[in-house]
Backbone atoms as SQL, in Angstrom:
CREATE TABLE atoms (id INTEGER PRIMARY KEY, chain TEXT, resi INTEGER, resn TEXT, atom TEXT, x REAL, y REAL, z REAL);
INSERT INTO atoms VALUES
  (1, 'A', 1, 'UNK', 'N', -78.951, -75.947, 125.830),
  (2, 'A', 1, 'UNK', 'CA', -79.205, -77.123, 125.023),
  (3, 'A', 1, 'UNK', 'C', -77.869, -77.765, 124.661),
  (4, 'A', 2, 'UNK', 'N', -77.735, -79.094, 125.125),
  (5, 'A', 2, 'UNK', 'CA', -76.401, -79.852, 124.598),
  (6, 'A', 2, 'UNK', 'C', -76.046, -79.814, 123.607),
  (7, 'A', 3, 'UNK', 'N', -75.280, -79.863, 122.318),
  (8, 'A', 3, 'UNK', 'CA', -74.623, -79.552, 121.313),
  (9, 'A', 3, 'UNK', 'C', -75.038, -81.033, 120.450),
  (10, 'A', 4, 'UNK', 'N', -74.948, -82.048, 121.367),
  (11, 'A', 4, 'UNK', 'CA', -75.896, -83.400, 121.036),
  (12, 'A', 4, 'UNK', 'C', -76.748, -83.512, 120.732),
  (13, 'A', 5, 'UNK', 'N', -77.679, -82.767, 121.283),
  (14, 'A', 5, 'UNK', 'CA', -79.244, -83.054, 120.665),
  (15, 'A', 5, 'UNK', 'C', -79.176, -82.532, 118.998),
  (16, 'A', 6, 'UNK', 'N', -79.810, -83.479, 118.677),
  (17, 'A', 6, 'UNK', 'CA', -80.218, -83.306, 116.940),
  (18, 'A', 6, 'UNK', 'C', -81.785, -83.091, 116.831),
  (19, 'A', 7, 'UNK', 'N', -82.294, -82.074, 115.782),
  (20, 'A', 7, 'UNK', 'CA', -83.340, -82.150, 115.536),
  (21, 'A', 7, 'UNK', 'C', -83.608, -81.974, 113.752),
  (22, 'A', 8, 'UNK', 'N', -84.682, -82.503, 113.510),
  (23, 'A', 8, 'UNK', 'CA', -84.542, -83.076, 112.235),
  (24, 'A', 8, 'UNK', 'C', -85.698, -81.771, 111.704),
  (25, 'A', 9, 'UNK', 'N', -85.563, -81.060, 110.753),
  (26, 'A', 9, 'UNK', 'CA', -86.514, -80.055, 110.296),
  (27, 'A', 9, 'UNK', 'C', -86.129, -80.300, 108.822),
  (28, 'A', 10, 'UNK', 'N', -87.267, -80.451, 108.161),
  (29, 'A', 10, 'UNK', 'CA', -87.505, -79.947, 106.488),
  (30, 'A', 10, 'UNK', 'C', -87.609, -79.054, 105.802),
  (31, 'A', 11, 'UNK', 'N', -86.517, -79.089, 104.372),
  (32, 'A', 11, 'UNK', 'CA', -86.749, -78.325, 103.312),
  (33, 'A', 11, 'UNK', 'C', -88.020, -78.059, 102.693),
  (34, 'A', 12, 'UNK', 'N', -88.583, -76.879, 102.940),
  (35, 'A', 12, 'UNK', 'CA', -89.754, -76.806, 102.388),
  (36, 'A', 12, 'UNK', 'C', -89.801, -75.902, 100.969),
  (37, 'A', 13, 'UNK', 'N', -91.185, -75.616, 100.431),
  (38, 'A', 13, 'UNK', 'CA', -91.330, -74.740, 99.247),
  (39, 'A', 13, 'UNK', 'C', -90.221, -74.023, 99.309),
  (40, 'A', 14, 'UNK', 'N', -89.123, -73.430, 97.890),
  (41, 'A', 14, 'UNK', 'CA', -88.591, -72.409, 98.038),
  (42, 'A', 14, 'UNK', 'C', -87.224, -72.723, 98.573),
  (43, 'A', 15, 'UNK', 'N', -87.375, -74.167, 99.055),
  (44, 'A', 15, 'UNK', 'CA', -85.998, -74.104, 99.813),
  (45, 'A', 15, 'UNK', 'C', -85.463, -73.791, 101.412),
  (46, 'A', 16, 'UNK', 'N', -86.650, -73.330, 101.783),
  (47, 'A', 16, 'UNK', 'CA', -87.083, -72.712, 103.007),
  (48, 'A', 16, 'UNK', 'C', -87.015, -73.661, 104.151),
  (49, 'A', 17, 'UNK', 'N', -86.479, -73.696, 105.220),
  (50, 'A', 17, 'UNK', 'CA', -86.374, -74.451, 106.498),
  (51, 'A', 17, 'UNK', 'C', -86.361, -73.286, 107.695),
  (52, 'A', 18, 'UNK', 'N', -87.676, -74.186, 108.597),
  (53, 'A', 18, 'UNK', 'CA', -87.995, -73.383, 109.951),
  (54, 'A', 18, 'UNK', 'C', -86.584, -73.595, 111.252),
  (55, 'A', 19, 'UNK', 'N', -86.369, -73.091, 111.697),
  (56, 'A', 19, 'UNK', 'CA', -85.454, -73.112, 113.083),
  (57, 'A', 19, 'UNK', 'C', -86.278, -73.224, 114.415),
  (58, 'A', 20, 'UNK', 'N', -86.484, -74.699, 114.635),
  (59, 'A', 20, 'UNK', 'CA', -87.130, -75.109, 115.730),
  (60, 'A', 20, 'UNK', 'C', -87.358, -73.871, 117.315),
  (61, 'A', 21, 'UNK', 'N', -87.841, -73.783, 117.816),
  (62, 'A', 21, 'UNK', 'CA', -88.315, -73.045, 118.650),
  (63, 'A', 21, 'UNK', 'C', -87.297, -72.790, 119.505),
  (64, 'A', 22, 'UNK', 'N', -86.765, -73.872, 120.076),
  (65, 'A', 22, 'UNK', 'CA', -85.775, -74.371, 121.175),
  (66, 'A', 22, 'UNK', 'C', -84.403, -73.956, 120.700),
  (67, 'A', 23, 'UNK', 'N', -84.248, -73.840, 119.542),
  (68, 'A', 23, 'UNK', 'CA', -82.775, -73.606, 118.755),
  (69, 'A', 23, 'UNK', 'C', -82.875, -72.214, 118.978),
  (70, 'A', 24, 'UNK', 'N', -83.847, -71.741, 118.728),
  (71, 'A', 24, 'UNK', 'CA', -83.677, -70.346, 118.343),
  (72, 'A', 24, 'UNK', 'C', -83.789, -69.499, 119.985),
  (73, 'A', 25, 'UNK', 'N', -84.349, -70.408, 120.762),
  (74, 'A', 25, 'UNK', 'CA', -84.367, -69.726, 122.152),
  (75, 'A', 25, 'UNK', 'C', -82.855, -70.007, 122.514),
  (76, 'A', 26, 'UNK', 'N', -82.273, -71.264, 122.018),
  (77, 'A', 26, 'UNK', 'CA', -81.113, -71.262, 123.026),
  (78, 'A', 26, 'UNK', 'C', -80.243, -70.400, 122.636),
  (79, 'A', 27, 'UNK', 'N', -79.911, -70.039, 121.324),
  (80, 'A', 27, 'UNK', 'CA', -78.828, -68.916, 120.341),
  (81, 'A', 27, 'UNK', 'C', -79.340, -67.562, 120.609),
  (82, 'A', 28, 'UNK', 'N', -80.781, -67.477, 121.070),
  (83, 'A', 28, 'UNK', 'CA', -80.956, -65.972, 120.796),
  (84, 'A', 28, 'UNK', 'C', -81.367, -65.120, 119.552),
  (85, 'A', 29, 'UNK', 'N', -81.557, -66.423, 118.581),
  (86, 'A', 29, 'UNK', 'CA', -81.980, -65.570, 117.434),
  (87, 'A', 29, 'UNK', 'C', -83.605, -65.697, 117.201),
  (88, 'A', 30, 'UNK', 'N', -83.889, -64.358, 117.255),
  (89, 'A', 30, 'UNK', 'CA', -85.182, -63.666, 117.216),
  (90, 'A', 30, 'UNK', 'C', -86.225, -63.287, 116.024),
  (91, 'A', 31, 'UNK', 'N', -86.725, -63.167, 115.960),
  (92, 'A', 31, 'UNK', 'CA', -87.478, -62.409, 113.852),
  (93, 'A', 31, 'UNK', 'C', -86.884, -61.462, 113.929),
  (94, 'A', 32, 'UNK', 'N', -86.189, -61.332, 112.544),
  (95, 'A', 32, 'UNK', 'CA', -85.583, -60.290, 111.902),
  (96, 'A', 32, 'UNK', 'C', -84.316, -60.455, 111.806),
  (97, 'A', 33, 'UNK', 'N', -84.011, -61.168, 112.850),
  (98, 'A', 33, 'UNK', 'CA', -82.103, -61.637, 112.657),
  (99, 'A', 33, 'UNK', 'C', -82.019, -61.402, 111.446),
  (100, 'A', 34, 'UNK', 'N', -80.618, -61.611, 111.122),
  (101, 'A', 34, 'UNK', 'CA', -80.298, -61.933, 109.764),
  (102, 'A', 34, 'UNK', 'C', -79.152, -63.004, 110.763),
  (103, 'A', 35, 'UNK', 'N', -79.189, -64.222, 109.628),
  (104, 'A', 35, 'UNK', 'CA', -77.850, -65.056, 110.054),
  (105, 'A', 35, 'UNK', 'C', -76.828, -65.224, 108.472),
  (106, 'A', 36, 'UNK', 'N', -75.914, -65.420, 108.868),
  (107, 'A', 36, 'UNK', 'CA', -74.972, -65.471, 107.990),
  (108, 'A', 36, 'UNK', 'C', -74.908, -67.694, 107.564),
  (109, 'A', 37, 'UNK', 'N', -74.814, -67.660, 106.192),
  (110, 'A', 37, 'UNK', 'CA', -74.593, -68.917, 106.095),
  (111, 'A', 37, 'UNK', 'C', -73.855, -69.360, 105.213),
  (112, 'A', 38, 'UNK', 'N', -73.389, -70.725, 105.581),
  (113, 'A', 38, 'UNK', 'CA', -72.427, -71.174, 104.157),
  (114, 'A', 38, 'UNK', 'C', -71.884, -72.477, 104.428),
  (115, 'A', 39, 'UNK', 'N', -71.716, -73.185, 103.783),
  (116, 'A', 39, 'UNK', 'CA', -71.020, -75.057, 103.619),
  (117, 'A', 39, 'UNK', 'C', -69.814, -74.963, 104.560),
  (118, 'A', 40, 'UNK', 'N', -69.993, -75.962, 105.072),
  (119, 'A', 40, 'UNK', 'CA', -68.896, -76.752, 105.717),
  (120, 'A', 40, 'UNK', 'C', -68.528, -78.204, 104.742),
  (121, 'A', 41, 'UNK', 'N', -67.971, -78.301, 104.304),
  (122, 'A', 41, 'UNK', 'CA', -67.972, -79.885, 103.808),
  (123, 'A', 41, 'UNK', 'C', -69.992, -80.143, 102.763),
  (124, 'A', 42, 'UNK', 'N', -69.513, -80.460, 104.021),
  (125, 'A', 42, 'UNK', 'CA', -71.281, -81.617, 103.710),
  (126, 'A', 42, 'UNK', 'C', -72.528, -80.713, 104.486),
  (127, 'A', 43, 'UNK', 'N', -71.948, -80.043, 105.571),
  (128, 'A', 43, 'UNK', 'CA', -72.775, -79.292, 106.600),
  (129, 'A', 43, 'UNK', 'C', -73.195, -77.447, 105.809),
  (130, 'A', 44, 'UNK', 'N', -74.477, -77.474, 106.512),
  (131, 'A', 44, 'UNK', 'CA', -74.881, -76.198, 106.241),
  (132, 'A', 44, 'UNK', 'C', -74.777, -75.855, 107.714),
  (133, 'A', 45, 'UNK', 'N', -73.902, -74.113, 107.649),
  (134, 'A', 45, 'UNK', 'CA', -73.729, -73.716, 108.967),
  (135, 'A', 45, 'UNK', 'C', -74.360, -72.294, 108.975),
  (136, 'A', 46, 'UNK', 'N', -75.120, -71.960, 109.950),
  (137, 'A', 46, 'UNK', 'CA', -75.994, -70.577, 109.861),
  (138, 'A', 46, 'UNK', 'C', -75.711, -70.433, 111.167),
  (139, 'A', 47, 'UNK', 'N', -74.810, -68.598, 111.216),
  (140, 'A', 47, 'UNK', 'CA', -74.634, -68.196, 112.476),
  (141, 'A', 47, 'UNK', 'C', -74.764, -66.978, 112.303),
  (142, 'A', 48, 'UNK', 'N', -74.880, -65.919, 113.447),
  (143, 'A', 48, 'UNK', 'CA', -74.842, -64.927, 113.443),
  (144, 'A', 48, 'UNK', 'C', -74.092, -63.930, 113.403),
  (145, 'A', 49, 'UNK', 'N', -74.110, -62.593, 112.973),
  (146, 'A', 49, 'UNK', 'CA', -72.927, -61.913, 112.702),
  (147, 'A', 49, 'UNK', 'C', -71.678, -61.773, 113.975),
  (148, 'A', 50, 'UNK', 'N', -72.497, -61.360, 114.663),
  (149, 'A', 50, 'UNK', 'CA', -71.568, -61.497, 116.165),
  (150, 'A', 50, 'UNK', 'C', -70.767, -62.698, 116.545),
  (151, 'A', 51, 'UNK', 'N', -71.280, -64.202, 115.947),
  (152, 'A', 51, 'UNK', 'CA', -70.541, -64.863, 116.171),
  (153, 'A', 51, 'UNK', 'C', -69.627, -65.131, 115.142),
  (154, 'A', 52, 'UNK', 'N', -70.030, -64.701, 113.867),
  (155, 'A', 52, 'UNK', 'CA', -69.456, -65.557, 112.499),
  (156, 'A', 52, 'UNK', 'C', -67.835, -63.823, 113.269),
  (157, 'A', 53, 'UNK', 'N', -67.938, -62.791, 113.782),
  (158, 'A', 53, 'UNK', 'CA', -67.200, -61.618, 114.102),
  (159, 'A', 53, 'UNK', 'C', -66.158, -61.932, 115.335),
  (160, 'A', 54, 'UNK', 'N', -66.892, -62.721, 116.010),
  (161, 'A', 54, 'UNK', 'CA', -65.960, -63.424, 116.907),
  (162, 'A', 54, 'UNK', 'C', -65.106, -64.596, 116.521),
  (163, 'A', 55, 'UNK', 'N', -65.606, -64.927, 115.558),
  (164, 'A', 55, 'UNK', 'CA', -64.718, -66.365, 114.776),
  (165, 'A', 55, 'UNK', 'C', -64.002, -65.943, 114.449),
  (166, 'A', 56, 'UNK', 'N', -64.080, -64.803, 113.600),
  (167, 'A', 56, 'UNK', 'CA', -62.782, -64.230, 112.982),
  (168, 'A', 56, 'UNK', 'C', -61.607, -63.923, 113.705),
  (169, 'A', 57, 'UNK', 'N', -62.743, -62.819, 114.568),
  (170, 'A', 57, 'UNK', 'CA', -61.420, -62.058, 115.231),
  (171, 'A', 57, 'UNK', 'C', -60.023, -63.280, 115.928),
  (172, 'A', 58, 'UNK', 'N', -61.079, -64.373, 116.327),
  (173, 'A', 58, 'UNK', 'CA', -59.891, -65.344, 116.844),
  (174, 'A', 58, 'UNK', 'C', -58.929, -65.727, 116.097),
  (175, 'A', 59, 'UNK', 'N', -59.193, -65.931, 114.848),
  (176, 'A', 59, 'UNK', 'CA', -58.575, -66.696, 113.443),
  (177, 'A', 59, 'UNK', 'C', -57.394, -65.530, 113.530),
  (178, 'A', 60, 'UNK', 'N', -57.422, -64.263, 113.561),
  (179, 'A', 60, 'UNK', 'CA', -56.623, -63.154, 113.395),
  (180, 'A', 60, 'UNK', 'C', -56.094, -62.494, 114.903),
  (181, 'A', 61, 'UNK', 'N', -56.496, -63.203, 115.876),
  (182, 'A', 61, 'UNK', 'CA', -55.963, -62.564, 116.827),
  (183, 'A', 61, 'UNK', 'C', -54.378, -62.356, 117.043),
  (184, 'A', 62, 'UNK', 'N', -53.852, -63.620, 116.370),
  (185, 'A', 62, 'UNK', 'CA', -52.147, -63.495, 116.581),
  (186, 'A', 62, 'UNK', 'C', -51.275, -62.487, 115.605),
  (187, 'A', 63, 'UNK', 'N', -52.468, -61.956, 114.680),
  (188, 'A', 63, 'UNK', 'CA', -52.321, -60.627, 113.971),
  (189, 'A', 63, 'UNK', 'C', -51.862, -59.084, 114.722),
  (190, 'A', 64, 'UNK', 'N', -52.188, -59.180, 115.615),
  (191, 'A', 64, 'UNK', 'CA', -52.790, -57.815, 116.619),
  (192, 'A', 64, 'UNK', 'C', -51.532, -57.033, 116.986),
  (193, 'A', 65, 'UNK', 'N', -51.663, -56.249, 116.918),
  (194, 'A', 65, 'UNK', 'CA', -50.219, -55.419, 117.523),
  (195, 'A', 65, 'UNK', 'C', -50.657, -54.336, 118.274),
  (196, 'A', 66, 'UNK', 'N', -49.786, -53.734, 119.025),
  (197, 'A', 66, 'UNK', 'CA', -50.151, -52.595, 120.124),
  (198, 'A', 66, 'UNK', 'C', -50.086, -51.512, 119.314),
  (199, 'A', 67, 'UNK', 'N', -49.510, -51.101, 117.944),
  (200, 'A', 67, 'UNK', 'CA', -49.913, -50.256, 117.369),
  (201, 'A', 67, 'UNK', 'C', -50.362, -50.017, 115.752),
  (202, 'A', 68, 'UNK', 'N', -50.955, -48.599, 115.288),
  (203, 'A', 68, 'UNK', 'CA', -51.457, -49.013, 113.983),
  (204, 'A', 68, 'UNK', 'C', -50.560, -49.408, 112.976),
  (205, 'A', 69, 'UNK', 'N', -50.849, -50.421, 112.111),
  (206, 'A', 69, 'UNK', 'CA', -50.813, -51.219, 110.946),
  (207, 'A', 69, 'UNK', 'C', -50.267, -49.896, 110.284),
  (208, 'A', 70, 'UNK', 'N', -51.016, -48.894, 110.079),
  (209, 'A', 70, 'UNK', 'CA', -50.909, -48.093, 108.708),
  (210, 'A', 70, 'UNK', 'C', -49.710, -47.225, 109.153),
  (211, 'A', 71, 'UNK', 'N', -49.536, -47.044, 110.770),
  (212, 'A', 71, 'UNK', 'CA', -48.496, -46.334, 111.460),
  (213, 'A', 71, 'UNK', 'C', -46.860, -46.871, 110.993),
  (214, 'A', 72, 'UNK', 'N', -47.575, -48.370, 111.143),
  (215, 'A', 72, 'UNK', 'CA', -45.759, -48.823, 110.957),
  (216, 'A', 72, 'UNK', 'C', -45.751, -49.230, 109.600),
  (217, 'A', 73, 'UNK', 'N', -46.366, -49.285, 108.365),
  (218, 'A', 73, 'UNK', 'CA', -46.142, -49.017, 107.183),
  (219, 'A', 73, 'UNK', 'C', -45.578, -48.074, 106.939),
  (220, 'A', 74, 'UNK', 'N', -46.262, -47.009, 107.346),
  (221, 'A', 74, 'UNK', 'CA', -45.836, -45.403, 106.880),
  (222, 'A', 74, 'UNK', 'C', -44.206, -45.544, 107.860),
  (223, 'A', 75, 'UNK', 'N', -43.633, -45.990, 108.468),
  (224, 'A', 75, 'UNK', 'CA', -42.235, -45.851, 108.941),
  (225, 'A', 75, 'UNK', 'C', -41.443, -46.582, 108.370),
  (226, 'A', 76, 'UNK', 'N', -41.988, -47.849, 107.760),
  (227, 'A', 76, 'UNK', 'CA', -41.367, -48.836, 106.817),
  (228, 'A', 76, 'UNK', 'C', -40.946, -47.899, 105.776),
  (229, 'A', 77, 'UNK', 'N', -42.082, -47.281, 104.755),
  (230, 'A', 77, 'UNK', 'CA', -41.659, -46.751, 103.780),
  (231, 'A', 77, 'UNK', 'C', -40.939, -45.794, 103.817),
  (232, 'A', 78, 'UNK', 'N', -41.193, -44.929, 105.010),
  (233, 'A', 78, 'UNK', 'CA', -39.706, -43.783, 105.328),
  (234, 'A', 78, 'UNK', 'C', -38.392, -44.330, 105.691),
  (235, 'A', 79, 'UNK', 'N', -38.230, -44.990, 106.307),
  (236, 'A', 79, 'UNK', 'CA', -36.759, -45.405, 106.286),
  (237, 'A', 79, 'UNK', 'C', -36.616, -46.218, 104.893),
  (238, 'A', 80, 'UNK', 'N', -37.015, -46.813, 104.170),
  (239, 'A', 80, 'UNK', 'CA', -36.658, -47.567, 102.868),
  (240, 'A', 80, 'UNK', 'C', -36.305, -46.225, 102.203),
  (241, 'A', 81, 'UNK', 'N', -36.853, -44.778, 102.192),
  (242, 'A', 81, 'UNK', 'CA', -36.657, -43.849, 101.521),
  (243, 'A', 81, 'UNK', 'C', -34.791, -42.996, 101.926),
  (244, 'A', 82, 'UNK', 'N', -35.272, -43.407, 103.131),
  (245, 'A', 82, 'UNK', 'CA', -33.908, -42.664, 103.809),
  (246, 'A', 82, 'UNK', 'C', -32.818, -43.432, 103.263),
  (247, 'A', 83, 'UNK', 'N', -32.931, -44.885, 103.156),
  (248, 'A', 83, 'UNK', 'CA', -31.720, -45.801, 102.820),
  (249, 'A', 83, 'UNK', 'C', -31.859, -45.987, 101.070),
  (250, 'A', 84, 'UNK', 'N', -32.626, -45.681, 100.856),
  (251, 'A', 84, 'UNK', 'CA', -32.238, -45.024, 99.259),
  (252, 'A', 84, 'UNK', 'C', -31.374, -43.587, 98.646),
  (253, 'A', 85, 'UNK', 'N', -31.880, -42.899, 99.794),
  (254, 'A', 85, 'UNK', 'CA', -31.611, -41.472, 99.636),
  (255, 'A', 85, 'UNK', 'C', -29.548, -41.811, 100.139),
  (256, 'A', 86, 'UNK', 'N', -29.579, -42.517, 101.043),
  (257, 'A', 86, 'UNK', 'CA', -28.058, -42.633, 101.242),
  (258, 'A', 86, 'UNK', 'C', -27.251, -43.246, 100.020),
  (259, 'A', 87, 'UNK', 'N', -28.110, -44.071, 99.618),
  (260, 'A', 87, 'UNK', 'CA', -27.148, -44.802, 98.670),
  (261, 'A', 87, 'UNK', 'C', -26.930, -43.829, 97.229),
  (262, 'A', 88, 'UNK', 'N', -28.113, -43.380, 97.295),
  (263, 'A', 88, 'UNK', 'CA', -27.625, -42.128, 95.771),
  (264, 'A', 88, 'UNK', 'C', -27.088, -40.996, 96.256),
  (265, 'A', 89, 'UNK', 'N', -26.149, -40.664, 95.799),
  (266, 'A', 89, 'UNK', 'CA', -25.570, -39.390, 96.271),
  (267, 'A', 89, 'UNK', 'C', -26.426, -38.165, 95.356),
  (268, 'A', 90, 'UNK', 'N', -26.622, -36.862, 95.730),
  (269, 'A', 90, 'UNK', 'CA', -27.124, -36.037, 95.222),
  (270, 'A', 90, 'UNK', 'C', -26.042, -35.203, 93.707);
């Protein structure tokens, strides 16, 4: 389905709005999903975890390193210890 097509569905009792047939065939979302939602501006955006998980990961991909985070903390704080330990003499 083109990203163009618009379809117009109503707020019903409760607040409640159906996800046209065709939407939900083209995304894949099935009964029981759960979708994740929340404002854009003016826009209400409802996606799924897998995708709202892939959004992220992109947002953070230039984060990534070949090794663990907690690995090169823990070496940070040992050498900060070592170059303390030099500067005080015993």
């Amino acid at each position: 389905m083109p990203d163009e097509e618009k379809t117009v569905v109503r707020v019903g009792p409760q607040g409640r709005v159906v996800i046209p047939a065709r939407l939900r065939a083209a995304l894949g979302v099935v009964p029981g999903d759960e979708l994740l939602a929340h404002a854009e501006g003016e826009r209400l955006v409802l996606e799924s975890r897998a995708a709202a998980g892939e959004r992220l990961h992109g947002m953070f991909a230039h984060l990534a390193t070949d090794g663990s985070i907690v690995d090169e903390l823990i070496a940070e704080r040992r050498e900060e210890a070592r170059r303390e330990d030099a500067e005080w003499p015993a």
